[in-house]
ROKOLSE-465937 format. One record per residue: residue in three letters; z, x, y of N, C-alpha, C, O, CB in turn. Coordinates in steps of 0.001 Angstrom, whole numbers, plus 524288, in hexadecimal, padded with zeros to 5 digits. Glycine has a CB too. Example, Ala and Ser with C-alpha at 12.3 -4.5 7.8 and 13.67 -1.06 7.14 Angstrom:
2
ALA81E78833867E9C681E788300C7EE6C81E78833907F31C821118379C7F3098235682C2C7EE87 SER81BA8832327F73681BE4835667FBDC81EBE832648001E81F6783461804728165D837047FDAA 
# end
This chain:
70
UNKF16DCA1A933E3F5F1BD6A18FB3E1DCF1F08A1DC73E04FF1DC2A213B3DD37F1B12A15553DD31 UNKF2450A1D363E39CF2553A23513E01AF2A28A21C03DBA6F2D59A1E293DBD8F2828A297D3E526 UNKF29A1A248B3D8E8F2D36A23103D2CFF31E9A25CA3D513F31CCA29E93D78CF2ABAA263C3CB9F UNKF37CBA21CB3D371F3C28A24133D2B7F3D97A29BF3CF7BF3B21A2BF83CC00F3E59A205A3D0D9 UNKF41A2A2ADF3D199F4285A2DF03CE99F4735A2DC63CA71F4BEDA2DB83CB5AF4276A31513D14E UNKF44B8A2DB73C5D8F4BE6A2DBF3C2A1F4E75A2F393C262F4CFEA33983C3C1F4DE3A2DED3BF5D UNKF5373A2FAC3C155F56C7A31B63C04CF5AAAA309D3BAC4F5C09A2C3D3B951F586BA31523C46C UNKF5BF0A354C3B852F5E49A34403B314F6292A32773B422F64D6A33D43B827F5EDCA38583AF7D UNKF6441A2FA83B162F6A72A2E393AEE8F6D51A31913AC6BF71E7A32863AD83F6AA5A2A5C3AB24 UNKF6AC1A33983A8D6F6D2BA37003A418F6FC2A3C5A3A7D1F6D4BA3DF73AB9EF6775A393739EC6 UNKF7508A3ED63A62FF76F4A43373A7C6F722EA46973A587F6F25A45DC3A1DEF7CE4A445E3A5CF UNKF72E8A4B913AA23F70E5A51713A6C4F7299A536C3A497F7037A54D33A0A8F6FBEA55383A81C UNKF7719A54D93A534F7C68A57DB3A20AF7E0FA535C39E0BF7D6DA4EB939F26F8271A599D3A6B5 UNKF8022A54F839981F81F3A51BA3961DF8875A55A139457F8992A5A393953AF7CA3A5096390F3 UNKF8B42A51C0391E5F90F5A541139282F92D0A576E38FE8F9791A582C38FD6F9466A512F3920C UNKF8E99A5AF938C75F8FD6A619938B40F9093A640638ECBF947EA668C38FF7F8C35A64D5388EE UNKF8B49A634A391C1F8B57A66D7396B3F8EFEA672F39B8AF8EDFA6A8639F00F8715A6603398D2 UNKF923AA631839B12F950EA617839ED5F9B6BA646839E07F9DC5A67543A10AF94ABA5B0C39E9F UNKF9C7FA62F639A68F9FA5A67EB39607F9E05A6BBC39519FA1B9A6EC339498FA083A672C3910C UNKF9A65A6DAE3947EF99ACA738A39612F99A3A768839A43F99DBA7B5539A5FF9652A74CF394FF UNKF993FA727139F26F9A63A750A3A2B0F9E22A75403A568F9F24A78783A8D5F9811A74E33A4A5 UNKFA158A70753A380FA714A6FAF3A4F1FAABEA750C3A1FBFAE3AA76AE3A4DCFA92AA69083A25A UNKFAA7BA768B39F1AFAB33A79B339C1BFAA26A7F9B39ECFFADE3A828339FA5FA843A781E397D1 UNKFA584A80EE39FEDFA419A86E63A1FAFA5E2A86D23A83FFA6B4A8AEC3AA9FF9CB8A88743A152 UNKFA652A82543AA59FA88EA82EC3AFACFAEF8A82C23B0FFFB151A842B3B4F3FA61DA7EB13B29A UNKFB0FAA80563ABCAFB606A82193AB28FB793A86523A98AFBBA5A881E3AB5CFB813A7FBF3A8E7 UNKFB424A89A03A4D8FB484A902E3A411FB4C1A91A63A738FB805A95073A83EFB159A93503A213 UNKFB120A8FBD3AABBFB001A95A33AFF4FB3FCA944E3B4C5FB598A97F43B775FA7F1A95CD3B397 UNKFB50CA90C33B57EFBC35A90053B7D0FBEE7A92EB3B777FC126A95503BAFBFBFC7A8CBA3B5EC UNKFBF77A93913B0A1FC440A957C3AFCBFC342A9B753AF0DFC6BEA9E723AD9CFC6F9A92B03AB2A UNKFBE0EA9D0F3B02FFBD71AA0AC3AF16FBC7FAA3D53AAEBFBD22AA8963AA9FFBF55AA13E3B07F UNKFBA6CA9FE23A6AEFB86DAA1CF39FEEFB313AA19639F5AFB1B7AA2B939AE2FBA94A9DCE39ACD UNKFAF93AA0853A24BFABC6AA04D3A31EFA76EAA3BA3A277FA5D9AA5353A6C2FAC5EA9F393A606 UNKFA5C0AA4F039FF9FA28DAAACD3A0E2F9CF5AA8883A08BF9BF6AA43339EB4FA3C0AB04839B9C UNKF98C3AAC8C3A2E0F92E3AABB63A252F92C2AAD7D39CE8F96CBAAE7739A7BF8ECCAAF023A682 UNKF8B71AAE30399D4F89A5AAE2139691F895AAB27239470F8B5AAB35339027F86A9AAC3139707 UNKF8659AB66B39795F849FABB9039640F894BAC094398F8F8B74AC3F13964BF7E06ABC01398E7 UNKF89E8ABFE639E56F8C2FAC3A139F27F92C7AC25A39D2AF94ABAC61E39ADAF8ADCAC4F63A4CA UNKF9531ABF4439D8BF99FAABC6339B33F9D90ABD053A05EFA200ABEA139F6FF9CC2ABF5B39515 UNKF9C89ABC283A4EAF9F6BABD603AA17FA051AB7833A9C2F9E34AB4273A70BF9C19AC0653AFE5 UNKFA55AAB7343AE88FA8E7AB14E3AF1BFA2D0AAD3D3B277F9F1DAB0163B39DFB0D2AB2753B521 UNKFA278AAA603B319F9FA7AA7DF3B64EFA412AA4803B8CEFA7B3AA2403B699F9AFBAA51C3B3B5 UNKFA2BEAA4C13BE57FA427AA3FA3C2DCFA26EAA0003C723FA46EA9E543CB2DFA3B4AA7BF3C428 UNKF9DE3A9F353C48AF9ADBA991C3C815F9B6DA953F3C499F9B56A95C33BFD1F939CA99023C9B6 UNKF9C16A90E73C743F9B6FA8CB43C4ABF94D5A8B5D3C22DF92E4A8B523BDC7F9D96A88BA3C88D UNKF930CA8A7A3C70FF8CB9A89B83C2E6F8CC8A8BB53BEE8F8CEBA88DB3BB09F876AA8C053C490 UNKF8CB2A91793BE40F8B0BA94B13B88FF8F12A91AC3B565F8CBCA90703B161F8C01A9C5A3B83A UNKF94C3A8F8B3B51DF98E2A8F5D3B062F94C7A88003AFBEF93E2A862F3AB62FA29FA8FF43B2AC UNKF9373A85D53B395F8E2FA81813B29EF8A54A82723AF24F88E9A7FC03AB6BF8AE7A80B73B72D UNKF87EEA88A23B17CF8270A89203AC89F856CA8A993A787F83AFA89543A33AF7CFBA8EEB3ADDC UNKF88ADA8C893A7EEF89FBA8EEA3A2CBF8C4FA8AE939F13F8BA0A8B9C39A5DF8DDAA937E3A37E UNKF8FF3A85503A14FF8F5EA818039F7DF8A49A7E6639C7BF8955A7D00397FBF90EAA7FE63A2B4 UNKF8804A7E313A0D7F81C2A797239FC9F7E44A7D6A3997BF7C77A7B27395A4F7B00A79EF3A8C7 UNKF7E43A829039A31F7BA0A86D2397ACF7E49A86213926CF7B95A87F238EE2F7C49A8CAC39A7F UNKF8363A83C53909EF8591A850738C39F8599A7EB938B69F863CA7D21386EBF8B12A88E838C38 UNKF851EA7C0338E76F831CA74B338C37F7D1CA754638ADAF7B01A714838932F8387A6EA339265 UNKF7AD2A78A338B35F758AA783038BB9F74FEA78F5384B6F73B7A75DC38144F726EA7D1639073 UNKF7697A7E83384A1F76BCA818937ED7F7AFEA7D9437BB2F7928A7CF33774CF795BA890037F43 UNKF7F0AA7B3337C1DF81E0A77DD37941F7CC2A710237892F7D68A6D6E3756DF88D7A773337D72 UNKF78F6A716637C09F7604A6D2E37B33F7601A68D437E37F724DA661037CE3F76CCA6BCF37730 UNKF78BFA66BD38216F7B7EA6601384D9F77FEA62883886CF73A6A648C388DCF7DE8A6A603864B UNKF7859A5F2238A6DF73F6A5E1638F67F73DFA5F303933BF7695A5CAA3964CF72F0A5A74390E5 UNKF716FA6292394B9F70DDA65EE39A1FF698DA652539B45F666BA6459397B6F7347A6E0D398D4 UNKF687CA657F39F92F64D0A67993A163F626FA6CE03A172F651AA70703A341F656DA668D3A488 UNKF5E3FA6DC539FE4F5CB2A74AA39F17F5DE3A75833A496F5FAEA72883A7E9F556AA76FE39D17 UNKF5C57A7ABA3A4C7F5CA2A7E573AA2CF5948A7E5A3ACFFF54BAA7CF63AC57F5D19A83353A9E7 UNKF5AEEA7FAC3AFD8F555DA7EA43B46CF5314A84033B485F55C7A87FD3B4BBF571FA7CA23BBC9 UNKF4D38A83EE3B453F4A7AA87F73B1CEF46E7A8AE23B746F4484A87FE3BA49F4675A851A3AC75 UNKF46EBA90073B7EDF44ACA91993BC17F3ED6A903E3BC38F3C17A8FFF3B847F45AEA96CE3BC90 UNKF3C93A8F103C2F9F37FFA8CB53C355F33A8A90343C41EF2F31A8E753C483F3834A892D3C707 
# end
């Protein structure tokens, strides 16, 4: 017999995170955007994403951890 598989209902993201990243991908549009350490503009979208999800995370936020090397 093979068992279904479930699937959740519940979102992963919850609506800090969603605003936070609405937020860092509009910085980095406009070009206010900066990384962490070195303080240079960021220029990809993904990163103005992590740098979103990364500051819902520390605000508490519901996010999913990171995916951790194997």
């Amino acid at each position: 017999m093979r068992k279904a598989l479930i699937t959740s209902s519940m979102p992963k993201y919850g609506k800090l995170a969603q605003k936070k990243v609405k937020k860092s991908v509009e910085e980095m549009k406009s070009g206010k955007l900066k990384s962490g350490r070195s303080g240079k503009k960021v220029k990809s979208r993904k990163q103005a994403i992590a740098i979103g999800l990364s500051e819902a995370r520390k605000a508490g936020g519901k996010v999913p951890s990171k995916k951790g090397k194997k």
